[in-house]
Backbone as CSV, one residue per row, in Angstrom:
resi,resn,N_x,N_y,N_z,CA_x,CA_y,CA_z,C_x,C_y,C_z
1,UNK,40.937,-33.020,15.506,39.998,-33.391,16.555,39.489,-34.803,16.247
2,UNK,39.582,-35.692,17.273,39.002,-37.087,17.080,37.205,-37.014,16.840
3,UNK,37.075,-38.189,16.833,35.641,-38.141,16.011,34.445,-38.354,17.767
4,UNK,35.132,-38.510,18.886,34.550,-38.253,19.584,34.549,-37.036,20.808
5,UNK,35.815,-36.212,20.576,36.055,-34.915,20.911,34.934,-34.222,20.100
6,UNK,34.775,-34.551,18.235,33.817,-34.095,17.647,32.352,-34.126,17.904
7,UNK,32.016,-34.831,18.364,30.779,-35.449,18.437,30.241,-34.965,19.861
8,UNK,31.098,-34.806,21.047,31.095,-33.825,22.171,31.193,-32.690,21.730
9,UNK,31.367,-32.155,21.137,32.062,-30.595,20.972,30.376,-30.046,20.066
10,UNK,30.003,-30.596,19.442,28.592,-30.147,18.671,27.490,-30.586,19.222
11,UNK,27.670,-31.535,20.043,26.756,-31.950,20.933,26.389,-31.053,22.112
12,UNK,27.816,-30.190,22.558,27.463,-29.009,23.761,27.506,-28.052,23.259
13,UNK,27.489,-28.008,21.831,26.682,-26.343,21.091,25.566,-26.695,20.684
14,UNK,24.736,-27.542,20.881,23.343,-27.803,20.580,22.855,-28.334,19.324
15,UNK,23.715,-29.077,18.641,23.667,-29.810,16.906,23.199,-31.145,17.696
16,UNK,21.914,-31.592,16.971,21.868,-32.994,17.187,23.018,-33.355,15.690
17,UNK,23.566,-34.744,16.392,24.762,-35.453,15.211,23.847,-37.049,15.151
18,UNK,23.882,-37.406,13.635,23.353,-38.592,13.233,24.683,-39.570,12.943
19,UNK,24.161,-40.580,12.713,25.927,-41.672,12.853,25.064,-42.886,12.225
20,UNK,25.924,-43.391,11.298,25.789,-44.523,10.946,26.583,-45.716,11.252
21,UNK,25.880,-46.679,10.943,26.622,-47.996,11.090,26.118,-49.199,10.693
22,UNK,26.708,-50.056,9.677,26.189,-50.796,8.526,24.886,-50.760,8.233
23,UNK,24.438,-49.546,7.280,23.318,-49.541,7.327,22.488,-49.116,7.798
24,UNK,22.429,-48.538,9.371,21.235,-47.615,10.359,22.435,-46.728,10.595
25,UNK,21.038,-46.844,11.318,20.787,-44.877,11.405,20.305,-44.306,12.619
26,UNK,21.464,-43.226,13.509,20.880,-43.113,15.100,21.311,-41.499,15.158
27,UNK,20.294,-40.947,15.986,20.752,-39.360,16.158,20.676,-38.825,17.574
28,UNK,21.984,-38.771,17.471,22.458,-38.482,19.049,21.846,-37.105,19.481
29,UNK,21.634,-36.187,20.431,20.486,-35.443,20.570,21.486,-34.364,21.659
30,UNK,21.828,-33.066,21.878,22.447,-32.243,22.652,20.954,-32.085,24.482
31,UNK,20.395,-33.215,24.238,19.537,-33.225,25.986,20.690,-34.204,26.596
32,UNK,20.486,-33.942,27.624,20.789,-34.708,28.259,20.143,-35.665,29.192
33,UNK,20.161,-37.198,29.786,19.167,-37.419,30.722,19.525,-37.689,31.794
34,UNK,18.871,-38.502,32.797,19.287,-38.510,33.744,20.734,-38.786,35.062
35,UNK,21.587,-39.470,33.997,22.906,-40.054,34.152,23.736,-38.647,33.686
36,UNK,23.337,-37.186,33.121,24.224,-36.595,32.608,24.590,-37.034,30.895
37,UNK,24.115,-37.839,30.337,24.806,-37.947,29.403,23.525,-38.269,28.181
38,UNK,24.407,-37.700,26.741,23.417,-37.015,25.348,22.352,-38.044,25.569
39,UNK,21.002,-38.102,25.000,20.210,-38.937,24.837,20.312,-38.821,23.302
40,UNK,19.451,-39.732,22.980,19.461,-40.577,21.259,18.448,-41.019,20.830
41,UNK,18.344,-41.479,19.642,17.572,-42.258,18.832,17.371,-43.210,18.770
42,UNK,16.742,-44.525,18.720,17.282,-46.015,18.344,17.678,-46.245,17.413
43,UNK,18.110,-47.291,17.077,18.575,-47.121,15.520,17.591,-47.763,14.342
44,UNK,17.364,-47.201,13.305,17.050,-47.413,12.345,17.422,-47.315,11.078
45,UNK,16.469,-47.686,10.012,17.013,-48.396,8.844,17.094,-46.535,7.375
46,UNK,16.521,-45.482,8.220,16.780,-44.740,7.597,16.847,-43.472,8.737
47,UNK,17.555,-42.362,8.173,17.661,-41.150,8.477,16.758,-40.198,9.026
48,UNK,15.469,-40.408,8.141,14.421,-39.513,8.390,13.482,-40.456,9.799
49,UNK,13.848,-41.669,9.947,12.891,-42.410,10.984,13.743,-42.229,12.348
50,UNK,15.221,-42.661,11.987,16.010,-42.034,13.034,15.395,-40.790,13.657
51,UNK,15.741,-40.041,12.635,15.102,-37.964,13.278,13.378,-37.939,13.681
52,UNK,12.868,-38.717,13.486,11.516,-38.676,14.548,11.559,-39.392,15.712
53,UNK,12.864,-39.661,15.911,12.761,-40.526,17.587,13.675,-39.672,18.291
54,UNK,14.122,-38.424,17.854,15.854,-38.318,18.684,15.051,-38.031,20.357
55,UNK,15.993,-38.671,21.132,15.783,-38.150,22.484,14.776,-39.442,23.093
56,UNK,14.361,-40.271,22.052,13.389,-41.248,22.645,14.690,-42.303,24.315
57,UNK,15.813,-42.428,23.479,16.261,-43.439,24.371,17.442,-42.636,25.360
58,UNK,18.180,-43.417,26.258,18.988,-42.893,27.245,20.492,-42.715,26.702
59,UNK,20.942,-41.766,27.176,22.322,-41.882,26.414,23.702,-43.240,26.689
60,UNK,24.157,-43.387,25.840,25.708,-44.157,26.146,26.538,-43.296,27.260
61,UNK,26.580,-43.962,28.003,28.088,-43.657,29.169,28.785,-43.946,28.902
62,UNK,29.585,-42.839,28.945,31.627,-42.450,28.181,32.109,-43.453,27.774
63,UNK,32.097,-44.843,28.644,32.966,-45.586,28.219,32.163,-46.618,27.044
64,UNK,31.030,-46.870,26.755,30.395,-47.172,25.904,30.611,-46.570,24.608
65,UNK,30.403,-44.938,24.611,30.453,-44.175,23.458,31.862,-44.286,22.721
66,UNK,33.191,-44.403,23.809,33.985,-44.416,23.260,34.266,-45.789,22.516
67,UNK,33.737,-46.898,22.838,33.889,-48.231,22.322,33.249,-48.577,21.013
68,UNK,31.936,-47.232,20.910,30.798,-47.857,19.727,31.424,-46.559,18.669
69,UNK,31.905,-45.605,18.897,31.946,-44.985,18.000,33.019,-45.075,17.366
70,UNK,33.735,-46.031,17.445,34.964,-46.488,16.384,34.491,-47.003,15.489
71,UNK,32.911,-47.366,15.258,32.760,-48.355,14.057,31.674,-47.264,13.618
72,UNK,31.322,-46.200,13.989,30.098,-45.355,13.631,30.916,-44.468,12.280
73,UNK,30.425,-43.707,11.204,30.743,-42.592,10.543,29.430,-42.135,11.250
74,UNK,30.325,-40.511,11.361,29.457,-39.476,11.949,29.270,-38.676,10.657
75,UNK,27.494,-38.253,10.361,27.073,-37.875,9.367,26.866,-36.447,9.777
76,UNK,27.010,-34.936,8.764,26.206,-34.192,8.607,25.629,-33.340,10.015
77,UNK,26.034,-32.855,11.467,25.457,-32.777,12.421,24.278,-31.301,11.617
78,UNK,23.237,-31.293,12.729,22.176,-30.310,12.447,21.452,-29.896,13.088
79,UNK,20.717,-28.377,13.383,19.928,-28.061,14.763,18.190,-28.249,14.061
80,UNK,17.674,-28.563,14.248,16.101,-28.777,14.594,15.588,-27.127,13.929
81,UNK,14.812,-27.078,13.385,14.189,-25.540,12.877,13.158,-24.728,13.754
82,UNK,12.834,-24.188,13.672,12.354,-23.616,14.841,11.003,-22.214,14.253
83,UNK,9.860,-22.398,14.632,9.021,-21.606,13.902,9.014,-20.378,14.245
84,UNK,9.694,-19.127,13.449,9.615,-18.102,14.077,8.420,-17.145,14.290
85,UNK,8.466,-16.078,15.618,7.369,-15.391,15.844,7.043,-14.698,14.709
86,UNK,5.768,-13.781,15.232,5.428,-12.549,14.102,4.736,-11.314,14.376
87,UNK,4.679,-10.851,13.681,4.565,-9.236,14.597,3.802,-8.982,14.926
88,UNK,3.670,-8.468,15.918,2.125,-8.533,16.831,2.011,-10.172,18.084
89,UNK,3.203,-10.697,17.599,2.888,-11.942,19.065,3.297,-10.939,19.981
90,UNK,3.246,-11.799,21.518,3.369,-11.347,22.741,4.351,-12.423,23.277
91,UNK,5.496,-12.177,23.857,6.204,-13.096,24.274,6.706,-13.068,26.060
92,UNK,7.107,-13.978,25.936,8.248,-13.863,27.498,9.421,-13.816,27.300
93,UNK,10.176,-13.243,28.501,11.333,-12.957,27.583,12.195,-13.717,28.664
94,UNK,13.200,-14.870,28.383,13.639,-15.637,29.597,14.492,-14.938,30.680
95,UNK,15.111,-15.443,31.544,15.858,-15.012,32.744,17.290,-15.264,32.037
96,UNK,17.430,-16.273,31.057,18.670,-16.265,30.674,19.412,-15.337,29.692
97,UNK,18.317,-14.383,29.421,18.957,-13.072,28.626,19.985,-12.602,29.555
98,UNK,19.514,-12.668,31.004,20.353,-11.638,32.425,22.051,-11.950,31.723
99,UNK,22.091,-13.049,31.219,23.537,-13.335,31.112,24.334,-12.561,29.896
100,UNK,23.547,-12.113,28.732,23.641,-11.394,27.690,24.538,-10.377,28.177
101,UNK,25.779,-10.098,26.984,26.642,-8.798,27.810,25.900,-7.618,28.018
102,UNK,25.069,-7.460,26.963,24.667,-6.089,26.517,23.103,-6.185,27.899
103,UNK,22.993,-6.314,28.609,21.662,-6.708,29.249,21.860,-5.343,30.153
104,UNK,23.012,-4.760,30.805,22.761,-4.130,31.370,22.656,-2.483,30.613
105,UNK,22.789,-2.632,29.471,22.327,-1.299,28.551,20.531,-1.264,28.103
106,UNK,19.703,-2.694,28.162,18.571,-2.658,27.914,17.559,-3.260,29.314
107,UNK,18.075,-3.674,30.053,17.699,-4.388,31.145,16.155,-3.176,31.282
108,UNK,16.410,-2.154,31.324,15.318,-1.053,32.234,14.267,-1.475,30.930
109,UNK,14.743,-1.907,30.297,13.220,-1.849,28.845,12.196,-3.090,29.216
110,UNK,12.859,-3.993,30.482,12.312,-5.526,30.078,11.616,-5.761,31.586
111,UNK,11.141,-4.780,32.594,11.048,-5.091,33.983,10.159,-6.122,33.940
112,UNK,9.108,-6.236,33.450,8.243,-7.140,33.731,8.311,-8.439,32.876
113,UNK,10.013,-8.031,31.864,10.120,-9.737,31.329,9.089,-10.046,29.909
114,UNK,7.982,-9.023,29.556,7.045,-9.545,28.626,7.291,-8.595,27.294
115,UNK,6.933,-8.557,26.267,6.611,-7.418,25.477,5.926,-8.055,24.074
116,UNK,6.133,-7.315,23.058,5.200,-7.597,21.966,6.306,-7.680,20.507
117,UNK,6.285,-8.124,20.007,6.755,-8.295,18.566,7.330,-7.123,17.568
118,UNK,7.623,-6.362,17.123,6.846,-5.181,16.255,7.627,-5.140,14.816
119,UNK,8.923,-6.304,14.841,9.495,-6.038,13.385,10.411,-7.978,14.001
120,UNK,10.815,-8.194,12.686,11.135,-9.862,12.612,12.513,-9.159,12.152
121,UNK,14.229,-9.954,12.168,14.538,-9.805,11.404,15.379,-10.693,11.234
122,UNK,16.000,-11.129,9.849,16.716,-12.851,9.939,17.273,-12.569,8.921
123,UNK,19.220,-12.562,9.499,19.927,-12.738,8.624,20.538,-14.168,9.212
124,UNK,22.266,-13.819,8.860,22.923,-15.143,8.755,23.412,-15.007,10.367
125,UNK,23.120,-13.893,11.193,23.105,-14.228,12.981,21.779,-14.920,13.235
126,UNK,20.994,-15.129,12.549,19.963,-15.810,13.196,18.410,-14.898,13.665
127,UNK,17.869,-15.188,14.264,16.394,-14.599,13.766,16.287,-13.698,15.126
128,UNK,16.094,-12.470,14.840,15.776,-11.601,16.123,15.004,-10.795,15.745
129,UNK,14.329,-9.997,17.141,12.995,-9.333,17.156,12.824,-8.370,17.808
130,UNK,12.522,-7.274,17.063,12.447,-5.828,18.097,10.999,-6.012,19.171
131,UNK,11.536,-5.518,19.802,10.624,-5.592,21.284,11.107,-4.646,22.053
132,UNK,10.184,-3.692,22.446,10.231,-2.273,23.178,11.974,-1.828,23.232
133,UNK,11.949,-1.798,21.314,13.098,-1.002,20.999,14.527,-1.283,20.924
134,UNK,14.485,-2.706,20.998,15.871,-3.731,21.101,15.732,-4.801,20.265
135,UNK,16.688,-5.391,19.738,16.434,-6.640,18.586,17.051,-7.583,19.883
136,UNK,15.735,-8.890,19.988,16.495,-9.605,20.662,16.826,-11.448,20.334
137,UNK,17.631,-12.345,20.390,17.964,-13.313,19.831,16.503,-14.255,19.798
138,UNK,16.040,-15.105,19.484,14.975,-15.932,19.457,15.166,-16.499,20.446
139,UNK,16.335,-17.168,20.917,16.712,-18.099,21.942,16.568,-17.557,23.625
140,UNK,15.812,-16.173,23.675,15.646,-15.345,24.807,14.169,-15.495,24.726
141,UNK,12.948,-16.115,23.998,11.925,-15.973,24.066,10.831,-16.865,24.017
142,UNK,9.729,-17.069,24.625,8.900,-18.201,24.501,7.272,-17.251,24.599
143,UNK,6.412,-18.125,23.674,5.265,-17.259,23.490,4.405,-16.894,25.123
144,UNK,4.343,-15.507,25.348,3.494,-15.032,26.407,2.208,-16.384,26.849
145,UNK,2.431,-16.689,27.622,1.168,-17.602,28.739,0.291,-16.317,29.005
146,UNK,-0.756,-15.814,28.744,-1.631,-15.087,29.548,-3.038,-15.508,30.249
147,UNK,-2.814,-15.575,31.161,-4.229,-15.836,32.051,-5.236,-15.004,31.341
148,UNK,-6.465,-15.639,31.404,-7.853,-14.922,31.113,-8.009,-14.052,32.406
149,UNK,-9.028,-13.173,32.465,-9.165,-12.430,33.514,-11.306,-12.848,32.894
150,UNK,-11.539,-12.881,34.628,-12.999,-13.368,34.870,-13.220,-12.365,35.888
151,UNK,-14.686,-11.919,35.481,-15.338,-10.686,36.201,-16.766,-11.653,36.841
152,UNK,-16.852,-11.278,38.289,-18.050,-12.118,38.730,-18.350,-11.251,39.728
153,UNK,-19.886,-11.718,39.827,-20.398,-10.516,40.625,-20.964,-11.279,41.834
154,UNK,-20.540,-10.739,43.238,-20.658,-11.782,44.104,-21.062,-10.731,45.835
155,UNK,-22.256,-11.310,46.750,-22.213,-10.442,47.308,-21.390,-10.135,48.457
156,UNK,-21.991,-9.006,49.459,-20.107,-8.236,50.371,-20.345,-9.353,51.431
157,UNK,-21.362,-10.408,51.811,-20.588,-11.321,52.571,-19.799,-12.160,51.967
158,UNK,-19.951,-12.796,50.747,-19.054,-13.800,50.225,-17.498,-12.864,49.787
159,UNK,-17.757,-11.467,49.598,-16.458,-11.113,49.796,-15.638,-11.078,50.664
160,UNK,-16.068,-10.524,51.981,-15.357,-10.736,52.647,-14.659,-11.840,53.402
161,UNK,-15.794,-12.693,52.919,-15.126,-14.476,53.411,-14.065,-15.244,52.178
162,UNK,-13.974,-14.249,51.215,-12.647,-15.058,50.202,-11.364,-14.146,50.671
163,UNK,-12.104,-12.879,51.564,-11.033,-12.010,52.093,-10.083,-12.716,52.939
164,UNK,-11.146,-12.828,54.218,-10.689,-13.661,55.257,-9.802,-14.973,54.970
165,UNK,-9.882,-15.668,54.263,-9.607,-16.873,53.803,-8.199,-16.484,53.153
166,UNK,-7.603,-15.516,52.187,-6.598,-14.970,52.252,-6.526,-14.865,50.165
167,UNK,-7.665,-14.782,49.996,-7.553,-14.644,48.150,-7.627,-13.544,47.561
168,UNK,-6.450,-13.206,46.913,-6.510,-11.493,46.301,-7.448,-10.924,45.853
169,UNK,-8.405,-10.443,45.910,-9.598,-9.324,45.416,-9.088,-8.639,44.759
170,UNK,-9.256,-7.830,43.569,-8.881,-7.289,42.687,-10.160,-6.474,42.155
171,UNK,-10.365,-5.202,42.210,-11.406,-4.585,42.032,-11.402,-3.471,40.457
């Protein structure tokens, strides 16, 4: 595989790839922006300053990438770490599980999409989490948003005029 078949190929499995060239240092980033194509780093004089910018700048178009990366060594590609939940969070559980093979054996467990934490577990597949009785990938979940709920006491004309007006009452 050429070094920019490579550099595509880990780039659309989600590895940011770092690359050098006399000296700096740039890390190409698996986003994409607005043209369709990877966004990046600028370049700098080390590795670790590179990796606090990835995604700052716009990506190279094809025919660019293919011109600059003849003089680049591609270093080391790597995914970003990721803080895992813990038992007792509350999560959401995305729409892109629907695509999961196994979705239609657990689908009835998830109607409302939310649930709770109740065991962590992380081997070398990666970090998953029982939730109403299924281990599910990390990459299916983002921490529960919950609205506060506010109790106000208000009288039956002003109710019925948030009625009229068309705002859910909830009693």
């Amino acid at each position: 595989m050429n070094k920019l078949n490579y550099l595509n190929d880990c780039l659309a499995k989600g590895s940011n790839v770092p690359v050098k060239k006399n000296g700096q240092f740039q890390v190409l980033c698996p986003t994409k922006d607005y043209n369709g194509d990877y966004r990046r780093s600028s370049w700098w004089g080390t590795l670790e300053s590179a990796k606090q910018c990835i995604g700052y700048r716009d990506g190279y178009e094809k025919e660019d990438l293919e011109k600059y990366i003849k003089d680049w060594e591609i270093l080391t590609p790597f995914r970003l770490k990721v803080e895992p939940f813990k038992v007792g969070d509350k999560v959401q559980i995305l729409d892109s599980i629907k695509e999961n093979d196994n979705w239609d054996i657990y689908k009835n467990s998830f109607k409302d999409m939310i649930g709770e934490i109740k065991d962590v577990w992380n081997d070398i597949f990666g970090l998953k989490y029982l939730i109403n009785g299924y281990y599910i990938d990390h990459k299916y979940l983002l921490p529960l948003r919950e609205e506060e709920e506010v109790t106000i006491k208000i009288s039956k004309k002003s109710l019925e005029a948030l009625q009229e007006a068309g705002i859910k009452i909830i009693k």
